[in-house]
N, C-alpha and C positions, 0 to 999 in steps of 0.2 A: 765505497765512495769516500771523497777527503772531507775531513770534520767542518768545513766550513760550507760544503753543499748540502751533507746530513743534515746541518743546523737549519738551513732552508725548506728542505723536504722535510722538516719535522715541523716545522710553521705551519704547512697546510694540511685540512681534515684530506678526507678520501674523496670526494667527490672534483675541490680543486685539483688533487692530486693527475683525475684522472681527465679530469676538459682538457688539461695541458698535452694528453697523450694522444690527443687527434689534432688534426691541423683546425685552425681559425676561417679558413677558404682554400680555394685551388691552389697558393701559393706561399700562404701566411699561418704563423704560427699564434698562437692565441699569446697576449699579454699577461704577464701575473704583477702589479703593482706593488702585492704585498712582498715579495720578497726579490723584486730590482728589476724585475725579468723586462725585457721590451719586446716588443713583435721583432721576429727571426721573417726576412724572406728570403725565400727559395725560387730557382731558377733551372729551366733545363739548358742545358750547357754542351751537347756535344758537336758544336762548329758555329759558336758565339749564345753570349748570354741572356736571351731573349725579352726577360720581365718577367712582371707578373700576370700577361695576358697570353692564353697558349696562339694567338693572333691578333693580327692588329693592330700590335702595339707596339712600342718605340723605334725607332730606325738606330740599329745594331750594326756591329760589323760583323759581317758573314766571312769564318774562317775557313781555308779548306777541310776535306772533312779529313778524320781519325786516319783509314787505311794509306792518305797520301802522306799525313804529317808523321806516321811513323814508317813509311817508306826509304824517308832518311835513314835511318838505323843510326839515330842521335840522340843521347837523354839530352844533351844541353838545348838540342829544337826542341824537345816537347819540355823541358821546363820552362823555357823563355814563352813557349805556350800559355801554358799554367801563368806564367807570370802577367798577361797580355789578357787574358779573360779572368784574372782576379783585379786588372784594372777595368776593363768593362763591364765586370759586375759590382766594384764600388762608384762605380759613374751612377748607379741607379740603386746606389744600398741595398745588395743583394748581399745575404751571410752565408749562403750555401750555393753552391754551383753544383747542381745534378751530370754528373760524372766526375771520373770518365768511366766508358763502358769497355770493360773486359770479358766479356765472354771471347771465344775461341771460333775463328772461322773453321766448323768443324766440316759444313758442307758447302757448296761455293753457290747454294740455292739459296742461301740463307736471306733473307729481305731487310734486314736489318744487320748486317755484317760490315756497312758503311761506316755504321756508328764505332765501331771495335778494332782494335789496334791489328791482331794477324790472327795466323792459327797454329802460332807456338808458345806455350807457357812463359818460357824464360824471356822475350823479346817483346812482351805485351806485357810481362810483372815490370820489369826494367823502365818502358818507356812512361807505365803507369805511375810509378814511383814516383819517377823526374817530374813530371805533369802535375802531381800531386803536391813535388814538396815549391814547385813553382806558385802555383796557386796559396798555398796555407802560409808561406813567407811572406805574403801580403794582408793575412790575418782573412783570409774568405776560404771556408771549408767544401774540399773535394767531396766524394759520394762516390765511393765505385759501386756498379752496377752491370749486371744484374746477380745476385747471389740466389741460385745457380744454377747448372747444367742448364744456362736459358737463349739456346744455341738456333734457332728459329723463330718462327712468327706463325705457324701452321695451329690452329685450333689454342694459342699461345694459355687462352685463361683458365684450359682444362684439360689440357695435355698432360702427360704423366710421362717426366727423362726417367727413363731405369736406367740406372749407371753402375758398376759394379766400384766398390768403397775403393780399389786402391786405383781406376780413371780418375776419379771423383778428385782424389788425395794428390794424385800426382800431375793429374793435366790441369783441369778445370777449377781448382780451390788455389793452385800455385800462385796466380796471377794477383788474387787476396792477397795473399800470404807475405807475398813480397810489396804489397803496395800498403801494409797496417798501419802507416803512420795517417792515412786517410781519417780527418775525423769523422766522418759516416761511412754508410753502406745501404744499398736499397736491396733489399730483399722484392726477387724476380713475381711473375703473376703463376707460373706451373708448378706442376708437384714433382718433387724430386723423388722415387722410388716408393711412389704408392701417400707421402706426404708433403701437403703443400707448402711451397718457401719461405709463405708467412708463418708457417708452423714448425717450422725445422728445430724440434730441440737437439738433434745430433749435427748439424750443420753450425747453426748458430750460438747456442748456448755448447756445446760438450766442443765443438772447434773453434770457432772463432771465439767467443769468448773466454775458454776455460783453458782450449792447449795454446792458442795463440795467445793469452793473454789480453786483449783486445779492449781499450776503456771508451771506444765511442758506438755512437748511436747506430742501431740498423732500422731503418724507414721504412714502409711499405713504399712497394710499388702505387700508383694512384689507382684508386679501387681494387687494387690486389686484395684487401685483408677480408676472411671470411667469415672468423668467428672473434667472440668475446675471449672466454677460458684459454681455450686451446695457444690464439696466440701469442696471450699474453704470456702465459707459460712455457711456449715455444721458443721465448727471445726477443718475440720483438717489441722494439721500443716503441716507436710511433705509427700511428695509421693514418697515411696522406690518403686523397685530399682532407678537407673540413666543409662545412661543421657535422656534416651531418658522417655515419659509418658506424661499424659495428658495435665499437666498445662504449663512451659514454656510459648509461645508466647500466646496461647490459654489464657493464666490468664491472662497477660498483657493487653490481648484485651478486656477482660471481664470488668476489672478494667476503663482500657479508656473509655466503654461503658458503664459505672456505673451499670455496674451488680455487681459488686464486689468492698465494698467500697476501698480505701487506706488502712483507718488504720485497716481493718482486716488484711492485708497484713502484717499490721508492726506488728500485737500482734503475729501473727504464726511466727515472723521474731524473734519475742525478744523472744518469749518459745528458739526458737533452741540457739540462740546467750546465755540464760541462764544454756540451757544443756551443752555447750558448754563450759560455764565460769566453771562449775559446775565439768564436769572432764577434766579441765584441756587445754583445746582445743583454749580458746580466752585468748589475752593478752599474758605475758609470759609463754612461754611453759612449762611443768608439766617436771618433770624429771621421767626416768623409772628404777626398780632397776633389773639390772642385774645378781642377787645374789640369784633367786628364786629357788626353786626344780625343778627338771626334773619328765616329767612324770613318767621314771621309776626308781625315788629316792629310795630309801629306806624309807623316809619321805612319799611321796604319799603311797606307798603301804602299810604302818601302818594304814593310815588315808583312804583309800579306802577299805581295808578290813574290820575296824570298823566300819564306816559309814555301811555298805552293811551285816555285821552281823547283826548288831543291829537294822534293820528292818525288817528281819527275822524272818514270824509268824509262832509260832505254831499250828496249826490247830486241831490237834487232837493227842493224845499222851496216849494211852490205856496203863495199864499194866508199867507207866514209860519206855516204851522201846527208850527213848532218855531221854538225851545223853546217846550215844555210850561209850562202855568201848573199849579204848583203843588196847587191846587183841582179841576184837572181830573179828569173820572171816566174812569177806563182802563180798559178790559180789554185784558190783553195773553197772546195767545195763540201757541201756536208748541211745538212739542218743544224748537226750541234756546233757546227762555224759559225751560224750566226744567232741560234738560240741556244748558247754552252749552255749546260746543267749545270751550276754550282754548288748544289746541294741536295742531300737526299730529302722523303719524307715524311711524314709524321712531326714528333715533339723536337726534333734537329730543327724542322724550318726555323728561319728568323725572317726580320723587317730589314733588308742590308738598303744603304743608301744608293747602290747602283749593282750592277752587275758587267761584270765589263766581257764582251762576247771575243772568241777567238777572231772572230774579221775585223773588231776595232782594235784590237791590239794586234794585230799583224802587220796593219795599214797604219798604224801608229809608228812602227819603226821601216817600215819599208814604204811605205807611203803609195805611190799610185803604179809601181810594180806589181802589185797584189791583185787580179781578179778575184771578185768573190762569188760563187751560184751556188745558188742553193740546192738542197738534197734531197731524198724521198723522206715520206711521210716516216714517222720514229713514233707516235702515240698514236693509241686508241679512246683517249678522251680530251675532248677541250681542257685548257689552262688558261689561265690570265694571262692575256698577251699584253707583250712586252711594247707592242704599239698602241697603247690606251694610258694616259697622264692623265693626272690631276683629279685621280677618282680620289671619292669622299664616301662615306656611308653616315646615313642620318637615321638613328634608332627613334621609332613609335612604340609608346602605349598601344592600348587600345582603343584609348579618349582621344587619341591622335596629338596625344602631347609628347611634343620631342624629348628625348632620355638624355643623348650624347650624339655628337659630329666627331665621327672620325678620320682621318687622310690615312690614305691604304696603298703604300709606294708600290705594293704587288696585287693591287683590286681586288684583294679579300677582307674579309672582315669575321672573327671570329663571334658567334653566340651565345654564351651559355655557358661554357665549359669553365669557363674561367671569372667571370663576371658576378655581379646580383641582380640581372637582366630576366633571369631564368623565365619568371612566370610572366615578366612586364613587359616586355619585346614581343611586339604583335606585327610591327612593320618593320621593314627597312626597304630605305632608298638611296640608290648608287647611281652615279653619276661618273665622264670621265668624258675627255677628250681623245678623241681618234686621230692617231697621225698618219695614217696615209690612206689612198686613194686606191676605189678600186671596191670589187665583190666581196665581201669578209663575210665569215660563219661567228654572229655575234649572239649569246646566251648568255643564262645566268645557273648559277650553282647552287643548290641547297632545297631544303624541302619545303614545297609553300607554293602557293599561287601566285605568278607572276605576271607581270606586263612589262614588254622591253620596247623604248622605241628610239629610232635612229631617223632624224628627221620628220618628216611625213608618213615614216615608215612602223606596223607596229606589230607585234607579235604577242599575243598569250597563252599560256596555258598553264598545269596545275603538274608539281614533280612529287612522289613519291617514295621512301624506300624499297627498292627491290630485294635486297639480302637484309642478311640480322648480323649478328654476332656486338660486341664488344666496339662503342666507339665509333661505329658507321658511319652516325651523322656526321662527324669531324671526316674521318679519315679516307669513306670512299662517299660523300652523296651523291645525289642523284644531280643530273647536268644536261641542260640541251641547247642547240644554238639551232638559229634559221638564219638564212642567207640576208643581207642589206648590202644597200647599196651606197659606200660613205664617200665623201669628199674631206680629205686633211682637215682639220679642223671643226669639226662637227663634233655634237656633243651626242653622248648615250647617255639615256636615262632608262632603268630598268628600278620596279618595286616589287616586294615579294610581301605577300602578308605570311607572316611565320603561323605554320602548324607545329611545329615541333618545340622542343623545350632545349635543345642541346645541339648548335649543328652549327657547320661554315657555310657563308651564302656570300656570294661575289660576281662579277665579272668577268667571262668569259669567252676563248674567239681564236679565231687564225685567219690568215686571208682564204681566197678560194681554192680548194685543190685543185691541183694540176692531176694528171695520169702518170704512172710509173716509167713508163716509155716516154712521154714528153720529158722528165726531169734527167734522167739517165742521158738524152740523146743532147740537150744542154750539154750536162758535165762533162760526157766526152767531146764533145766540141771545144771547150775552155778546156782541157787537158791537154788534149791535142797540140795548142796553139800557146802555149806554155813551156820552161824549161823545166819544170819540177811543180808535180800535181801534190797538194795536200790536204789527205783526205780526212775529212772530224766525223767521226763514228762513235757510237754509242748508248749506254741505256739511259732512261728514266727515274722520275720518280713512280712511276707506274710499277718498277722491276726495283730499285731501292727506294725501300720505304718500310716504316712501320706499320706493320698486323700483317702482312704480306710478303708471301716467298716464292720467288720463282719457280718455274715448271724447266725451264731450257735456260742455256749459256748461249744459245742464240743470239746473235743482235736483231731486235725488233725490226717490222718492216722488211725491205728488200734496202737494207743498207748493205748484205754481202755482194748483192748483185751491183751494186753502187761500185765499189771496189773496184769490184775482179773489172766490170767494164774499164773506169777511167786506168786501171792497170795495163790493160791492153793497148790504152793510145796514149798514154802520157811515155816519152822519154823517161822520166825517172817518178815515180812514185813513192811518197812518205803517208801512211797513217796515223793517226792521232785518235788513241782510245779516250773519252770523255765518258768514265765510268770508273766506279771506285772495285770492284769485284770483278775474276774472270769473264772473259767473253770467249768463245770461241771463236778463230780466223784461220777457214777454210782456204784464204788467200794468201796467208802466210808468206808463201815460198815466192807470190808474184811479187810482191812491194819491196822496193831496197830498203826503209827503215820504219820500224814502231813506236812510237814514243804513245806511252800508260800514263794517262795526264789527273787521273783521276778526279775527285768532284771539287774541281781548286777555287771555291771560294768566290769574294764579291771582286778579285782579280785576276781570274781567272784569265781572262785572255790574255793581259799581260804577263801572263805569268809560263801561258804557252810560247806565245811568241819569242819570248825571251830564253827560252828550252830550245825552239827551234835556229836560233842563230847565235844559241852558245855566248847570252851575256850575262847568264848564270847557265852554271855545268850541271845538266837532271843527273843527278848523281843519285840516282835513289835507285834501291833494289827489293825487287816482290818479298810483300809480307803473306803472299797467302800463294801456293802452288796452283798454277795454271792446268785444268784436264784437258788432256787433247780433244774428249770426247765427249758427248751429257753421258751420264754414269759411271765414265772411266776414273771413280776415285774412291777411295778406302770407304768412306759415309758419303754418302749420295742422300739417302730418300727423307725428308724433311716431313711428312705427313706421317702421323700417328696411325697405330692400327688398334679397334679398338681401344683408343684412348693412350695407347702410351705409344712412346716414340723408344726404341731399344737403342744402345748406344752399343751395337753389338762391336763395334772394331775395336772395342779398348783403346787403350794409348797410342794408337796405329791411326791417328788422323794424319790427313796433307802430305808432306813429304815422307812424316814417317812411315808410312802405309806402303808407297809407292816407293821406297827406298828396298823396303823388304817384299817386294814382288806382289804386295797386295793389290795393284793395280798398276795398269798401264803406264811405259814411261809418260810422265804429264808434257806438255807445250811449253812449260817453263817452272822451274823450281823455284824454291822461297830461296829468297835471295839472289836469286838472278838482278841482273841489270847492268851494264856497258859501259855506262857514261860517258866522256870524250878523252878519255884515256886509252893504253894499253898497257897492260902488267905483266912482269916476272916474278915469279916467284923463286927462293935460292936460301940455301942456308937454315930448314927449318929445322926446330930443335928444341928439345923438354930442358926448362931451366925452373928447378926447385919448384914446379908442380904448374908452372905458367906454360906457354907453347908462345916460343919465341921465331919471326920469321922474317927475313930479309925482302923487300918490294922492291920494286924498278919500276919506272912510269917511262915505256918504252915509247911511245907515242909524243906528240908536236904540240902538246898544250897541257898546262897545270889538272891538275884531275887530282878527285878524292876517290881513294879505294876502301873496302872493306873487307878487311880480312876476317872469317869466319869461322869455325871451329864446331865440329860434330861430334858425340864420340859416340863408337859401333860399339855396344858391349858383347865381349863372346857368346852371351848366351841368345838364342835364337827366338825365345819369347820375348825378347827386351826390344821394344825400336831404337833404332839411332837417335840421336835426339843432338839440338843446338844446346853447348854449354860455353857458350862465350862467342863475342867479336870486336872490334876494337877499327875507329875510325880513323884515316891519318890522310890528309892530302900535300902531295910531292908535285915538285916541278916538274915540267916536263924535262927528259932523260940523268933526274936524280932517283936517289933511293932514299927510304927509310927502314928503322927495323921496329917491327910491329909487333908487343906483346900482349897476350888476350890469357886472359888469370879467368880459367874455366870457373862456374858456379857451383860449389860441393853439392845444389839441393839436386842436383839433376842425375846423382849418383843414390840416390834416395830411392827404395822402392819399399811399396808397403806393404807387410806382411798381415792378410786379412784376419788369417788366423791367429797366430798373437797379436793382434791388434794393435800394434807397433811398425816403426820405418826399422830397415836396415838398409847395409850400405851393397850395393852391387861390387862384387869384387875388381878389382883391376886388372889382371890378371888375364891375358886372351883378348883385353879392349884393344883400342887403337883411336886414338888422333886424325881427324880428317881436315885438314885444313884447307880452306875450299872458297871458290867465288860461286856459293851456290853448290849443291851436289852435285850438278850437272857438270860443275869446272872443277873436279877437287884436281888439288896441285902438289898436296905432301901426307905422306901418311906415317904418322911416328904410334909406334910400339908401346 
């Protein structure tokens, strides 16, 4: 530590030393007066900076998520990222932004893969980097997470990754490695090969700290940490949340009984005290600019609808039939048309000031050429619908005295988890206006005895938890609705008296179901009578979210059947995937074009719309390989057997697996994508260790290419792997010449047995220079 943090950590006995090493609450770090320090608050961050309340709480801008904003394959998008939620996080003096998240799309099951940039090392280290040095250029510190092999949500708090040292070193640690200008890092909730992440002293302390060199903090996960000794010992610095967790007296005692030396004490004292110098937090205080945009600026929503274009892939594009002519008559049909998903969930949600759905920005630039019908049923559980304004939530005592009024733009309201509500919160009552007319399934969410009433209308009963695990109350509780009967304008009142100590409780509803046959015999009707059908398909937060992984690549519901019908009567059909992760499309081959719109944020619709009529180019290309099939892919099974999860493919995830015949050609490669261009390739060529290549933009309109680069090493245990790509956009029928300066680390392999990297020879390699493996175009020696 530098002699001037030492001098500070020597000012305090052992006991301050160690309050300071657990959080102060859900989100805050405790104060130390005596030597400068101020409260530090933390935020989770990955698609806007939410506060200090895990609900509820402030109206945020909702960014697109992770897998679409690194679909660009652009560090200067994900810096200017970084740069754009280190101003939303000093809009609310936040010092830490909790990411970004880099694990590795290792299985396309994965329920949490929304959050995470792809499932290749070098493309997910790169973009992290950028993201990172965007954000701390504004003095608010990154957090990459999760550290490590913490590749699903299946059994998450007590699963055990067996990884063999050189995956570990070469896939999964890479993405660190290249991102260590990060000043933190969250160490993950599983055990990494029989030892838990909190405790990692060969992970944390013998690598990241000692070979990488590393001077900032690693955090727990929130109730990740399990013991006193072990992890203090192990590395880690802080144990989220507060006040209460393991260490406190527990470490103190550990320390007096020389289980736990001192100056380990002091070096996890002086990482936080440097995090702390670092944005802002110790010494004189940082000053905050109160000048910033609002999330619904006119500034944000240029910059939110770009960003969310422009990762926007083409998938498939027959016939040119995108972009859309202007003139053209649409019907576009789909549930996610008119309730797009903009976000996954779990600790991602936020409070966004709107959400803009694919039918109002359709009919935003095409105006009343646009039919819009709606689609078959997509969830298996009520949600807070989108046609209920002006809810509020009013926190009781027990003595029936009011706590707090909250306004809830998405009729939830969080309990407990984040709060000092815990034991004093005995009621809440929610309130809201209903905007339209008509049979609606109206309920309420959370554990507790309730009463709902809609006019004259009333409904009780009493909800329970049905499963256990980690978090329930927040992430799945219990929900029920009963049929009313509302006219526009009517108000819902619903109260729950709280049995639990920790949970979400809100408002919830849809109108009345239709049958699958009645909504299908609709769509093809508007198809039909249409010049060009488009179809919004898609998952949930049901299928991406936190603690939860997928079973199938299925699209939920009879959305396939939704398809293939309007496919058969529309002239020309286009779908629109509204999901951040693979889906399976059985229908493929019927529809002239795919556009992969992924979870685009509080602008989404604009941001579709604007994809589909080409007034921004979806230049974006897949970060994660599409299976043809469910299982068709190198790691497929996301559940533990007896307790651990085996990482049997080694470094054979995603394409690389599938490049070497470990599985099925996939639906689409990592990197794939179309855009509104056409390319040549000409003239490729090794120029003093870079891979130099000539473009042509053979096509009727400006386009951005991405020229990509593989290299196959001779030897046949090795996968192919990405070492470089390089962005350029050309007019249309100009060229440019593209050079892409491969990564040396990707030439790295580790020798378990001396316990050291060497270098893969060159020797027998080759060059693949390629739009995706599926299009390679040059292969040099």
């Amino acid at each position: 530590m530098t002699d001037d943090l030492a001098a500070l950590v020597k000012a305090l006995d052992l006991p301050a030393k160690v309050r300071l090493l657990t959080g102060a609450s859900a989100f805050t770090l405790h104060p130390e007066p005596a030597v400068g320090l101020a409260e530090m608050r933390f935020s989770d961050g990955p698609t806007g900076v939410r506060g200090l309340k895990f609900s509820g709480g402030r109206v945020v801008s909702l960014f697109p998520n992770a897998t679409l904003l690194a679909s660009a394959w652009d560090e200067q998008v994900a810096y200017e990222v970084g740069r754009l939620l280190a101003e939303e996080a000093a809009a609310q003096q936040i010092h830490v932004v909790l990411g970004p998240t880099i694990n590795l799309h290792r299985s396309a099951l994965g329920g949490r893969l929304f959050e995470a940039y792809s499932e290749d090392p070098l493309l997910t280290g790169r973009l992290a980097a950028a993201y990172v040095r965007g954000l701390q250029d504004l003095g608010i510190a990154a957090c990459l997470k999760h550290l490590v092999a913490n590749e699903s949500e299946t059994d998450r708090n007590t699963m055990d990754s067996v990884v063999d040292e050189a995956t570990l070193r070469e896939l999964y640690l890479l993405p660190f490695e290249m991102a260590t200008d990060a000043w933190s890092m969250m160490a993950a909730y599983n055990d990494v090969n029989g030892v838990a992440a909190t405790e990692q002293h060969h992970v944390i302390n013998e690598i990241v700290k000692d070979s990488w060199d590393y001077p900032g903090l690693i955090m727990s996960d929130w109730f990740a940490t399990r013991t006193a000794a072990s992890a203090a010992n192990g590395g880690l610095d802080l144990v989220m949340p507060g006040p209460d967790g393991p260490w406190g007296d527990a470490l103190v005692a550990a320390v007096r009984a020389g289980e736990v030396d001192e100056s380990t004490i002091d070096d996890h004292l002086s990482r936080l005290l440097l995090l702390a110098r670092r944005t802002g937090a110790l010494g004189t205080p940082r000053t905050w600019p109160d000048d910033l945009p609002a999330p619904d600026s006119a500034q944000r929503r240029e910059q939110l609808t770009r960003l969310a274009a422009t990762g926007i892939t083409v998938l498939r594009n027959e016939g040119d039939a995108l972009p859309l002519a202007r003139t053209t008559r649409v019907a576009l049909i789909g549930r996610h048309a008119l309730e797009t998903i903009d976000m996954g969930g779990g600790s991602a949600q936020v409070n966004p000031p709107y959400q803009v759905s694919v039918a109002t920005g359709l009919a935003d630039l095409l105006g009343d050429t646009v039919t819009v019908t709606d689609g078959v049923e997509v969830r298996t559980r009520p949600v807070p619908p989108r046609f209920l304004t002006e809810v509020r939530a009013t926190l009781y005592d027990a003595d029936g005295k009011e706590l707090e009024q909250r306004s809830c733009p998405q009729g939830t309201t969080m309990i407990g988890m984040d709060d000092d509500f815990e034991e004093t919160v005995r009621a809440v009552h929610l309130t809201g206006r209903i905007g339209v007319t008509g049979a609606l399934e109206l309920g309420g969410l959370g554990v507790g005895s309730w009463t709902v009433k809609v006019g004259s209308q009333t409904a009780t009963y009493s909800q329970r938890l049905e499963g256990g695990g980690f978090g329930i109350e927040a992430l799945a509780p219990p929900v029920r609705t009963d049929r009313f009967d509302a006219t526009a304008g009517d108000l819902i009142e619903a109260t729950v008296e709280v049995t639990g100590s920790m949970g979400l409780y809100g408002l919830v509803g849809s109108t009345a179901p239709r049958t699958t046959v009645e909504v299908i015999d609709e769509a093809v009707r508007a198809a039909a009578a249409a010049e060009v059908a488009v179809v919004v398909v898609g998952l949930t937060e049901e299928q991406e979210t936190e603690s939860v992984d997928k079973s199938t690549l299925r699209l939920p519901g009879a959305q396939d059947a939704l398809v293939e019908a309007v496919a058969g009567a529309a002239r020309h059909t286009v779908v629109v995937v509204n999901a951040a992760t693979p889906v399976l499309m059985p229908w493929l081959s019927r529809v002239d074009a795919v556009l992969w719109a992924g979870l685009p944020g509080q602008e989404g619709g604009h941001a579709v719309a604007a994809a589909l009529l080409g007034d921004i180019e979806p230049a974006g290309r897949l970060v994660t390989t599409f299976p043809a099939a469910d299982g068709a892919a190198p790691a497929w099974s996301v559940t533990p057997v007896e307790g651990k999860l085996a990482y049997s493919e080694g470094t054979f995830i995603g394409y690389r697996g599938h490049f070497a015949g470990r599985a099925a050609e996939p639906a689409f490669w990592l990197g794939h994508g179309l855009g509104y261009g056409k390319w040549e390739y000409a003239e490729a060529r090794l120029d003093s260790g870079a891979v130099v290549v000539r473009v042509t933009n053979v096509g009727e309109r400006a386009s951005r290419e991405v020229v990509q680069v593989y290299w196959r090493p001779a030897a046949r245990d090795e996968p192919v792997r990405l070492v470089g790509w390089a962005g350029v956009t050309v007019a249309a029928g100009d060229s440019a010449e593209v050079t892409v300066h491969p990564d040396e680390r990707l030439w790295r392999s580790w020798d378990t047995a001396a316990g050291t990297w060497t270098r893969l020879p060159d020797e027998g390699g080759e060059f693949l220079v390629a739009r995706g493996l599926g299009d390679i175009r040059a292969t040099l020696g």
